[in-house]
MARKOLTOR-218961 format. One line per field, with one value per residue: residue in one letter; x, y, z of N, C-alpha, C, CB in turn. Coordinates in steps of 0.05 Angstrom, whole numbers. Each point is the difference from the previous one (the first is absolute). Glycine has a CB too. Layout:
res: a/...
nX: X/...
nY: Y/...
nZ: Z/...
caX: X/...
caY: Y/...
caZ: Z/...
cX: X/...
cY: Y/...
cZ: Z/...
cbX: X/...
cbY: Y/...
cbZ: Z/...
//
This chain:
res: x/x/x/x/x/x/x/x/x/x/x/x/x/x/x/x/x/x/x/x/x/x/x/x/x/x/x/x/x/x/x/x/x/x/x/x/x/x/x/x/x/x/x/x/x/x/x/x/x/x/x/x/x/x/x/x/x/x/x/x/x/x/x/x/x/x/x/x/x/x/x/x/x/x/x/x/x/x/x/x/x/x/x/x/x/x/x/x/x/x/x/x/x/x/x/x/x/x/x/x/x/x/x/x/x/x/x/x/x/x/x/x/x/x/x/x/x/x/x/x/x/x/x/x/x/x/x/x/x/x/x/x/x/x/x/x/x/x/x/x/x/x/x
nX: 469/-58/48/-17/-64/37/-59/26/-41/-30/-3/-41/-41/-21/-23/-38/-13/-10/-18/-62/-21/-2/47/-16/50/-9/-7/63/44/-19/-26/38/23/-38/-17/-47/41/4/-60/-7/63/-26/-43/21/38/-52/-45/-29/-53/-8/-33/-53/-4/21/-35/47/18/-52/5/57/-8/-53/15/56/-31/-23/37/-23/66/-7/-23/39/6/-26/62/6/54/62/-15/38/22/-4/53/-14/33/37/65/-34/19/-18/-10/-51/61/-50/-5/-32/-50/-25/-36/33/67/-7/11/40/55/23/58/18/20/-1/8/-59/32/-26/-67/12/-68/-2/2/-43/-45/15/-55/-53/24/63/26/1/-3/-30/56/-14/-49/39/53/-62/-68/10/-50/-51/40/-11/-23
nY: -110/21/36/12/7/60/28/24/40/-58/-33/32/-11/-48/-1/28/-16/-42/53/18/-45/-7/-39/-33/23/-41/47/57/-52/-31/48/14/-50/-9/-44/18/31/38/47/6/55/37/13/25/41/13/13/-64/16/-69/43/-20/39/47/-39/-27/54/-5/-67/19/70/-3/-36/47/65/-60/-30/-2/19/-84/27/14/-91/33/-33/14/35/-27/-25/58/-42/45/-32/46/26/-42/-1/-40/39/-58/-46/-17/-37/17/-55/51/25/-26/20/64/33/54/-20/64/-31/21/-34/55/-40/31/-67/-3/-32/51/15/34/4/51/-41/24/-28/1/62/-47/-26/5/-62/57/-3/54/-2/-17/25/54/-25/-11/60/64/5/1/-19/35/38
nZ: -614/-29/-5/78/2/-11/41/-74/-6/-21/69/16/-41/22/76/-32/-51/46/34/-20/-19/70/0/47/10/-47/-53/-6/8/-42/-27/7/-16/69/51/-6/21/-46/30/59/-7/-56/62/61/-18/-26/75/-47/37/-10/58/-25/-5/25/12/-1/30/34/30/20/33/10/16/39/47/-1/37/48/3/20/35/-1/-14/62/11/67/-2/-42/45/52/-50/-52/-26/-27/62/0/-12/-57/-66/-24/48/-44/-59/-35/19/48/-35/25/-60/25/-21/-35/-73/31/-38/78/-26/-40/-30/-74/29/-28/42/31/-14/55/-10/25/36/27/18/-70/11/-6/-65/3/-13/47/63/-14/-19/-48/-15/12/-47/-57/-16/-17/14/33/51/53/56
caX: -9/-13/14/-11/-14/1/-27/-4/-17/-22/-6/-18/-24/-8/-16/-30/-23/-12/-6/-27/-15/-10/24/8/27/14/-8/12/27/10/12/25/27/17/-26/-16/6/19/-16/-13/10/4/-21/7/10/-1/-23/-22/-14/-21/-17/-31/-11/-2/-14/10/27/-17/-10/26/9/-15/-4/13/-3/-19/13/12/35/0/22/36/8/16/7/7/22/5/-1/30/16/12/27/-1/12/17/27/-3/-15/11/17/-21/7/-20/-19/-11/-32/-26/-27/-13/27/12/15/21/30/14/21/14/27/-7/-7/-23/11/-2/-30/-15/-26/-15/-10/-16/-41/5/-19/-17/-9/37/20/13/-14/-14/23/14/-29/-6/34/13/-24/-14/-24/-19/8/10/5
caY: 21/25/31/16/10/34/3/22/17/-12/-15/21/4/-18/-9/15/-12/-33/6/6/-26/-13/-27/-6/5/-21/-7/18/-7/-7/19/16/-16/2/-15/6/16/16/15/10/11/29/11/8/32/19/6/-15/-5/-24/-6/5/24/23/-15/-28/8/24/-27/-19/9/-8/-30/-10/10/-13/-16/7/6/-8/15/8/-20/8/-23/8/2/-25/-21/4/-25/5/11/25/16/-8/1/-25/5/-24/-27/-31/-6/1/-33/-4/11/-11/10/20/13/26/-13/19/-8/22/-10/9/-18/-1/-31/-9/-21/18/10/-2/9/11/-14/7/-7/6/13/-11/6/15/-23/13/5/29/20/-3/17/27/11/-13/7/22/10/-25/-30/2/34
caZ: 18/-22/5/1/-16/-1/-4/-14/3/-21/15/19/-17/-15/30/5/-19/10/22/-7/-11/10/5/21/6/-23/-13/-11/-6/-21/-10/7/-7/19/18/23/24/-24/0/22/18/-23/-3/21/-6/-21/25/-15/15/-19/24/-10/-3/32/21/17/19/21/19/18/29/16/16/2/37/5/18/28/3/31/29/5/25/13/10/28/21/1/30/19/-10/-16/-6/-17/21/29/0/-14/-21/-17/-2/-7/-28/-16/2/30/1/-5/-16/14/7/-6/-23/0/-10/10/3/-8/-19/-23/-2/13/26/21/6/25/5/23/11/10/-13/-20/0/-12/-27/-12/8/17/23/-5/-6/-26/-19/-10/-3/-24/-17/2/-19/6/8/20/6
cX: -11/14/-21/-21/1/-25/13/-24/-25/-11/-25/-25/-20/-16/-26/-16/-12/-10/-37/-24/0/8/3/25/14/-3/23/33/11/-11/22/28/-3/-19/-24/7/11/-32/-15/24/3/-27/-9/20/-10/-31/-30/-18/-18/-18/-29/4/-1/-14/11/20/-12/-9/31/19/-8/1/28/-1/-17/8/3/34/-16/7/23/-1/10/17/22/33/25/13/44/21/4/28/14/8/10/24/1/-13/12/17/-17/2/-23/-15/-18/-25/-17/-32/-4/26/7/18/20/35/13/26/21/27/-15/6/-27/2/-3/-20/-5/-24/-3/-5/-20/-34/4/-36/-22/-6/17/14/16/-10/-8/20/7/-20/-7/28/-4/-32/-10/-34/-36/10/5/-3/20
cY: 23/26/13/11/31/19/24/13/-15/-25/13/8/-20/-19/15/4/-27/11/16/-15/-18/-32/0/3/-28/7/30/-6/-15/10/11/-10/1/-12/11/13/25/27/12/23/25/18/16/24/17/2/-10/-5/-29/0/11/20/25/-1/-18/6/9/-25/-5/17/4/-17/3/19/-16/-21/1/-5/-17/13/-5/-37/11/-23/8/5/-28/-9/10/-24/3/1/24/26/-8/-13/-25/3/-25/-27/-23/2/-10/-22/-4/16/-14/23/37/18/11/-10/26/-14/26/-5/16/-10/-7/-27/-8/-21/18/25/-9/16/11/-25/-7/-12/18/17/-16/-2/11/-26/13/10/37/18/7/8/30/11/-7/5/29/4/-9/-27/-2/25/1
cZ: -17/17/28/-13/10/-2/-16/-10/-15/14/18/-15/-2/32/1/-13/7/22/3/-11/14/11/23/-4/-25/-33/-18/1/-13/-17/-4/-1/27/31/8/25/-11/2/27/20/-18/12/30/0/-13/18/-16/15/-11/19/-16/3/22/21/13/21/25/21/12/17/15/20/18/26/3/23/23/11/29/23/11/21/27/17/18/6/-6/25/12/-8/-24/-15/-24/30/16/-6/-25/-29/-16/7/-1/-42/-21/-8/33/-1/-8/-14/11/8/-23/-21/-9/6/13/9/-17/-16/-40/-6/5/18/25/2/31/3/28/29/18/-5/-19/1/-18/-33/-8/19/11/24/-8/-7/-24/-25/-1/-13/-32/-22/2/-7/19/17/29/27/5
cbX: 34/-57/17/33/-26/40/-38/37/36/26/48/42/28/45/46/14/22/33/62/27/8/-24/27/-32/-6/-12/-57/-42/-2/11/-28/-29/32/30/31/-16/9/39/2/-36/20/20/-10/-12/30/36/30/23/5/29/39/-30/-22/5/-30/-4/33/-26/-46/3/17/-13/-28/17/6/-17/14/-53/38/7/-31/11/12/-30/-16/-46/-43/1/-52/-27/-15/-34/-3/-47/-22/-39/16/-5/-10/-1/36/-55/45/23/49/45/9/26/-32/-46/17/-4/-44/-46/-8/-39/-25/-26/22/5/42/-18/38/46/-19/40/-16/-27/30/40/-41/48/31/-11/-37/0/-3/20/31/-36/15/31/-21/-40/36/45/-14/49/42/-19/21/23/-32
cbY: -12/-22/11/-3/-46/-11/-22/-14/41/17/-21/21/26/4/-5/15/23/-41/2/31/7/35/1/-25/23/-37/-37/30/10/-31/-2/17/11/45/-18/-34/-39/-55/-23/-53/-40/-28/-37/-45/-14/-13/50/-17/53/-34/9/-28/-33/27/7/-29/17/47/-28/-35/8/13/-37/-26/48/12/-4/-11/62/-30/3/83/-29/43/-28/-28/24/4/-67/22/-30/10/-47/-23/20/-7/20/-21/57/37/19/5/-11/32/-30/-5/37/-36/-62/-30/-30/27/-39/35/-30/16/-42/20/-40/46/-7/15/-30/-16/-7/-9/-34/35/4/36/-7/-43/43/11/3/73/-31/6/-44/-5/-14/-39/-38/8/-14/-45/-47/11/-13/16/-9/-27/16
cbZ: 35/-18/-65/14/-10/-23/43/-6/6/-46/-5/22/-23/-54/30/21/-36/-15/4/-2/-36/-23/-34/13/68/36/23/13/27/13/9/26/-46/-32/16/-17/30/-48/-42/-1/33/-57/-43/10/2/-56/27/-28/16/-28/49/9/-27/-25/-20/-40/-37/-39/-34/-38/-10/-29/-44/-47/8/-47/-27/8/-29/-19/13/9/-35/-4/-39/14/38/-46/-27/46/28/16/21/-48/-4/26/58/46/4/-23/25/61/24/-10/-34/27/-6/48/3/17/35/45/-19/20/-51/12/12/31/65/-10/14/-35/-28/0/-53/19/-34/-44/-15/1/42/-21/11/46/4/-3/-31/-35/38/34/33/22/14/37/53/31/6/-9/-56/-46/-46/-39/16
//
């Protein structure tokens, strides 16, 4: 089993002399004796930059407002049979659903034998009816 590698001041010195000349991670860790990850997580604390250029930074936050944000999902009322709202919560077992029914786990046990599902119509493209999709997504996914 090897020791501990201990980062000292000459260690450190010596990252960011390679580090400037331009070395790869790998190429400074053996150097160093030590891995690639070893170095990439030094260089990361000690806030080392290797990224391109200001231009390059400047384009790629550009591009990145640029993107259009999906729209909010809006998603209706949940149905009256719904069991999520009604006396019958969770009593369908998780081999009994089907493709298009509600996969919200509302049984509350910690045997998985006694899982029990929603069960409901399931909202187009989620695996939960409406109720449960607004309990269980925020943001973009859901209102």
């Amino acid at each position: 089993m090897s020791t501990p590698f201990a980062w000292t001041e000459q260690h450190v010195q010596r990252l960011k002399t390679l580090f400037e000349a331009g070395q790869s991670c790998t190429q400074m860790g053996a150097d160093l004796g030590i891995s690639r990850s070893a170095v990439i997580g030094k260089i990361s604390r000690l806030g080392l930059n290797k990224g391109g250029s200001d231009a390059s930074r400047t384009r790629a936050a550009t591009i990145r407002q640029s993107r259009p944000k999906a729209a909010p999902r809006q998603i209706d009322a949940a149905p009256e049979d719904c069991p999520a709202v009604s006396v019958n919560v969770g009593h369908m077992a998780l081999v009994d659903l089907q493709k298009d029914q509600c996969r919200f786990e509302c049984s509350g046990q910690h045997n998985s034998e006694l899982f029990r599902f929603c069960g409901a119509a399931a909202l187009t493209g989620m695996p939960y009816c409406a109720a449960h999709a607004r309990l269980c997504y925020r943001g973009d996914r859901a209102a």
